[in-house]
LOVEXGU-440233 format. One record per atom (N, C-alpha, C): x, y, z. Coordinates in steps of 0.2 Angstrom, whole numbers, plus 5000, padded with zeros to 4 digits. Example, Ala and Ser with C-alpha at 12.3 -4.5 7.8 and 13.67 -1.06 7.14 Angstrom:
% LOVEXGU-440233
506649725039506249785039506649845039506449895035506849955036506450005039
//
This chain:
% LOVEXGU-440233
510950974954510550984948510250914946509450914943509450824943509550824934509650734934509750734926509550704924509350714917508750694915508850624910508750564913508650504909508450484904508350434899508350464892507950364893507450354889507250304886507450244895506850254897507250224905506650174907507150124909506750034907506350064915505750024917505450014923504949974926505449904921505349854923505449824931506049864933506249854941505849904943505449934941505249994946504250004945504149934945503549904947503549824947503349794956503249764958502949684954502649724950502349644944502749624940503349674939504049674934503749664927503249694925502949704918503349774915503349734910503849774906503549844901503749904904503649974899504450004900504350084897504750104893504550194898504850224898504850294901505150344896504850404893505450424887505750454892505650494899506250534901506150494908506450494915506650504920506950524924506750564929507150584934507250574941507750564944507750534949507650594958507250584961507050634964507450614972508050644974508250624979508150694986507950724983507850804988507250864987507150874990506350914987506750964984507251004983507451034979507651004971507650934969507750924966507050894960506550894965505950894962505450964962505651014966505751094963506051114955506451094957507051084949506551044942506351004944506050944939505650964937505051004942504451014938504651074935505051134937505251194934505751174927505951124926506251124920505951144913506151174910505651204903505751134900506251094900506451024892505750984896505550994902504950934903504450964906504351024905503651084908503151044903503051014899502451034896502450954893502850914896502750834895502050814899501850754898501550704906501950694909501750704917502150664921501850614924502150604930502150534935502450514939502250514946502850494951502750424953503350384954503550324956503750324961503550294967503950274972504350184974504050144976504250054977503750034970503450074967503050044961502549964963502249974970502049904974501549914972501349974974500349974971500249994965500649964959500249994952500249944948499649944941499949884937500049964932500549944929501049984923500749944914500249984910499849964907500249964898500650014900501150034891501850084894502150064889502650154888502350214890502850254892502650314895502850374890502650384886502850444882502950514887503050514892503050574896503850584902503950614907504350624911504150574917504350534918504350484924504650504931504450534936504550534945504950504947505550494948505750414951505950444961505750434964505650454972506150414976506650464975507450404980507650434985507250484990507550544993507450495000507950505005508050475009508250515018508350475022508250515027507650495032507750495040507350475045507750475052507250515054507750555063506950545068507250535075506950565079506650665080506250645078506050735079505950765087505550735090505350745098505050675101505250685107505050635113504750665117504150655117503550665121503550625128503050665131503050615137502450555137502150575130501550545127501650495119502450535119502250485112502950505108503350465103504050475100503550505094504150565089503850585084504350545079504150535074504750515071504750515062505150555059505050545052505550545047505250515042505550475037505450535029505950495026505950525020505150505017504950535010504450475004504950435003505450424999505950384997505950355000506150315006506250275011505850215011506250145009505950085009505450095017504650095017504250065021504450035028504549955025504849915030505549925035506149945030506649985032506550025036506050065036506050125038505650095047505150035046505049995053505449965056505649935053506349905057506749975059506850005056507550065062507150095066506450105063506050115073506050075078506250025075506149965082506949965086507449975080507949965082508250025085507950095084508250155089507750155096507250105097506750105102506150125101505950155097505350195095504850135093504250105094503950045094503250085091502950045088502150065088502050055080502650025074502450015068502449925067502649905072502849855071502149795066501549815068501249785064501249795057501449835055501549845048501949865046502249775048502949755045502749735039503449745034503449705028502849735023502449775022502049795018502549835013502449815006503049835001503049915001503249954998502950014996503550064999503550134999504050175001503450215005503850255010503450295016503050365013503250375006502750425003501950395001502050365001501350324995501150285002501350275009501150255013500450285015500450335016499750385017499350385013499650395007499250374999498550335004498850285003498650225001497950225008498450245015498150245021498250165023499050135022499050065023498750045028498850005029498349935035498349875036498749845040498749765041498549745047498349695051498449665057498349695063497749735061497549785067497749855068498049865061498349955063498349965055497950035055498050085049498450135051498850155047499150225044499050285050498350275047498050345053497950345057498350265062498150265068499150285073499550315069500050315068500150385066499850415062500050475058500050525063500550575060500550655064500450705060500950705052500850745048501050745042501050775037501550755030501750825030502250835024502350875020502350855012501950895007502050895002502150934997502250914989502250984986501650994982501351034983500651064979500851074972500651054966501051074960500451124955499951124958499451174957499751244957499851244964499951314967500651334968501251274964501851284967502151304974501951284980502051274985502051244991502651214995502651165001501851185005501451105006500951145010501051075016500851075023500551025028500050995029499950945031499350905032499550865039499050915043498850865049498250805047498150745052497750705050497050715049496550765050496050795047495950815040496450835037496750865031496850805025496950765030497150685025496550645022495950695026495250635025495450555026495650545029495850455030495050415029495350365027494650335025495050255025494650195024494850115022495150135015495950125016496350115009496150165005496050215009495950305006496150365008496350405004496550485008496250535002496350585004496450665000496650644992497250614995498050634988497650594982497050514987496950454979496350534976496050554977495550614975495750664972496450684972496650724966497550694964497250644961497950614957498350664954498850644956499450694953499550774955499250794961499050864963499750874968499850804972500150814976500650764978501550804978501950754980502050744986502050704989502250694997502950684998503550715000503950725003504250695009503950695014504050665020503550675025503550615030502850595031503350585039502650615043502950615052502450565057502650515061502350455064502250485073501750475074501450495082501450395084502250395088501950315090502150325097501450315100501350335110501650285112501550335118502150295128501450305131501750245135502050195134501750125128502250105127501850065120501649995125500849995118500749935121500349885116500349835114500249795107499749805103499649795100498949795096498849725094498749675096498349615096497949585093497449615090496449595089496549565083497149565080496949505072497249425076496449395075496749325075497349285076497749305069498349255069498849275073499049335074499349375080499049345086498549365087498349345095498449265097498249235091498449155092499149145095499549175093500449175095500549195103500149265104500249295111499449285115499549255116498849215122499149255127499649265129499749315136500049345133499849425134500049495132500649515132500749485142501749485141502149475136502149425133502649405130502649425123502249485121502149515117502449575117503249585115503749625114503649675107503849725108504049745098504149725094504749685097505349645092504749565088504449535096504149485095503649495089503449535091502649555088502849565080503449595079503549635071503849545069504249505073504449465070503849405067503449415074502849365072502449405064502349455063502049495059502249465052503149485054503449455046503549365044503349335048503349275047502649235044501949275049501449275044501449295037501749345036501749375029502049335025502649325028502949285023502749205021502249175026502149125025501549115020501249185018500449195017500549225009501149275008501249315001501849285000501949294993502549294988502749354988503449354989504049374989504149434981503849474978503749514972504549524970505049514974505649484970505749414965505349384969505449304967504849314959504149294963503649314958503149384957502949414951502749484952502249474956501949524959501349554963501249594963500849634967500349704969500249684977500349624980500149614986499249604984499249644991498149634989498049674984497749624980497149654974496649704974496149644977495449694981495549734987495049764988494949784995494549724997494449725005493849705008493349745008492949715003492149775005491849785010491649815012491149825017490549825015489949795019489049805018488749815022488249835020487649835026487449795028487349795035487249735040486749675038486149695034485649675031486049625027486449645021486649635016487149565020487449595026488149525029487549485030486949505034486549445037486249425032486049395026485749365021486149345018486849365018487549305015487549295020487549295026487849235033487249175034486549195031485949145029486049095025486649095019486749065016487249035013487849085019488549055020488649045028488649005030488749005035489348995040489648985033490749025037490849105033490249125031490649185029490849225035491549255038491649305042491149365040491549425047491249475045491549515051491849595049492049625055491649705056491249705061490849755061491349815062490949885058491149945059490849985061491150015064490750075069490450135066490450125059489650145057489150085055488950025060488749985060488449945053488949955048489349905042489749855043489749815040490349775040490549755034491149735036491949705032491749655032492049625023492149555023492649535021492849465020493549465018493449465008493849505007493649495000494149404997494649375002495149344999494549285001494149265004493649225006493149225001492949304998492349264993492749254985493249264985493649264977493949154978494149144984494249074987493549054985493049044987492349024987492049044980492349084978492149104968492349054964492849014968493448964964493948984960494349034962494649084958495549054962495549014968496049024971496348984966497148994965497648954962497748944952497248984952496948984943497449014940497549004934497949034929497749084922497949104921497749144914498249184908498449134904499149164902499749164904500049214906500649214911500549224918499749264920499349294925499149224931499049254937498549194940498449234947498049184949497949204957498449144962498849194967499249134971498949084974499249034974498948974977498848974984499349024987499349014995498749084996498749124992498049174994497749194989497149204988496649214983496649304981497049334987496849404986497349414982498049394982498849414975498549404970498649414966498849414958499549394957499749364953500549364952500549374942501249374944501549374935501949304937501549264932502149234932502949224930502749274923503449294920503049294915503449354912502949374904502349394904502049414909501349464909501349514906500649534907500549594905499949644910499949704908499449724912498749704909498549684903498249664899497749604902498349554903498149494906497849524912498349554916498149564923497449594925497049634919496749664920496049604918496249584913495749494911495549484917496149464920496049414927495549454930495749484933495149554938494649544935494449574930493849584926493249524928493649464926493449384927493349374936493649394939493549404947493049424948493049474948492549534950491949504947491749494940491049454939490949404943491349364943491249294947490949324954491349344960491049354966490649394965490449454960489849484960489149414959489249384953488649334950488549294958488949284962489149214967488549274973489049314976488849344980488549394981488349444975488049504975488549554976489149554978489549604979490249614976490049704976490849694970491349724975491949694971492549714972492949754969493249784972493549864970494549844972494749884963495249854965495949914970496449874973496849914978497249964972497649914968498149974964497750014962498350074957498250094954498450104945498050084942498150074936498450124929499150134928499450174925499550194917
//
């Protein structure tokens, strides 16, 4: 039976470590136990809210309502294909953690997305993406709980709409819990290479191992982000926009280091950490708020923020690259 927390700090339970206040919380370790939660009459008729690693959100006041907290744990080999390991994880299940034990029972094919904060629920959410592999290039299926309709429903990857740092779930907030979430990683594995700083390491394909590859992953990252234990963060801020070709080729007229990665609906991506750096936004401060010095796309706290600040900063971002370049930025979290 879950129990019900009373005035519950969650400060530890977002990544910025801004400080709010939860009237009730429950801690959700079983889908039975989140069956029980919504069914309870003392919090039928509160606000809710589910929390998983709290990476992607800025957390804006107290929560006068019933707070989710997502601790359900769990990850097995389901089937060994002779095309591909199936393998699935709890939501609860630290992200990372949950990469690293595929590597380490043999299962390979996440290794690029290593180290991205966050729990394997809110993974899909999000449709993570680092280093030349998204979410849905990995996905087989979820389970979640419909709170509409009161009932477990599936989602094969058609069903997820995947999109750039998008799915289904961001399009009805709060409709759907995700439970557990199942990964298609093919045989025989073979690397995924195509970003830059990765490829600069393995110039011959051979020596690009799982182990290698997840560990070059984490090294990058590490050398490139702060550490959200050390200083708060959200990781990336912006997305990379994307534009019309037209639109890259008349900034490449007038910049002529802006990158640019074409998309096979003949758009392209730009770096948003490049035009907020070229804004003059890298390294800045604002109250307790700023942008990292080592990357233009973090935000941090530096202790004693707020979402207040946080949101200043952005605000002031967003016009900048908009006035500079014509293009806006659209932010990654989600604002609580």
């Amino acid at each position: 039976m879950h129990e019900i927390l009373t005035d519950y700090p969650l400060d530890a339970c977002n990544s910025f470590g801004f400080h709010a206040r939860s009237r009730y919380a429950v801690e959700i370790r079983s889908e039975a136990d989140l069956v029980s939660a919504l069914a309870d009459p003392r919090l039928r008729n509160l606000p809710r809210r589910l929390l998983g690693g709290g990476s992607n959100i800025v957390l804006s006041a107290d929560f006068d309502g019933v707070t989710l907290l997502m601790r359900s744990a769990g990850r097995r080999l389901v089937e060994a294909r002779e095309d591909a390991w199936i393998v699935e994880a709890a939501a609860g299940e630290t992200w990372h953690d949950f990469v690293r034990w595929t590597l380490a029972q043999g299962y390979p094919g996440l290794e690029n997305l290593a180290l991205i904060p966050g729990t394997v629920g809110a993974a899909p959410v999000q449709n993570i993406g680092a280093y030349g592999i998204e979410l849905q290039d990995r996905f087989e299926s979820l389970r979640a709980f419909d709170i509409e309709t009161g009932e477990f429903v599936a989602f094969g990857g058609d069903d997820c709409a995947f999109a750039y740092r998008d799915s289904v779930f961001k399009h009805h907030p709060g409709r759907y819990v995700v439970t557990g979430v199942r990964f298609r990683l093919p045989r025989p594995w073979q690397p995924v290479l195509t970003y830059p700083d990765i490829a600069a390491i393995f110039a011959n394909a051979a020596d690009a191992s799982p182990q290698a590859v997840f560990d070059e992953v984490v090294a990058v990252r590490g050398r490139k982000l702060p550490d959200p234990a050390v200083i708060g963060n959200a990781g990336s801020f912006f997305q990379n926009p994307i534009v019309a070709a037209a639109k890259h080729e008349a900034l490449k007229a007038d910049y002529p280091k802006l990158g640019g990665y074409p998309q096979p609906d003949g758009q392209v991506k730009l770096s948003a950490a490049w035009l907020v750096e070229q804004s003059g936004f890298k390294g800045i401060r604002l109250g307790h708020v700023g942008v990292y010095e080592r990357h233009a796309l973090i935000l941090v706290n530096h202790g004693g923020g707020s979402a207040a600040e946080i949101t200043t900063l952005a605000t002031r971002i967003k016009d900048g690259v908009l006035e500079k370049f014509g293009v806006q930025l659209v932010e990654e979290p989600v604002f609580l």
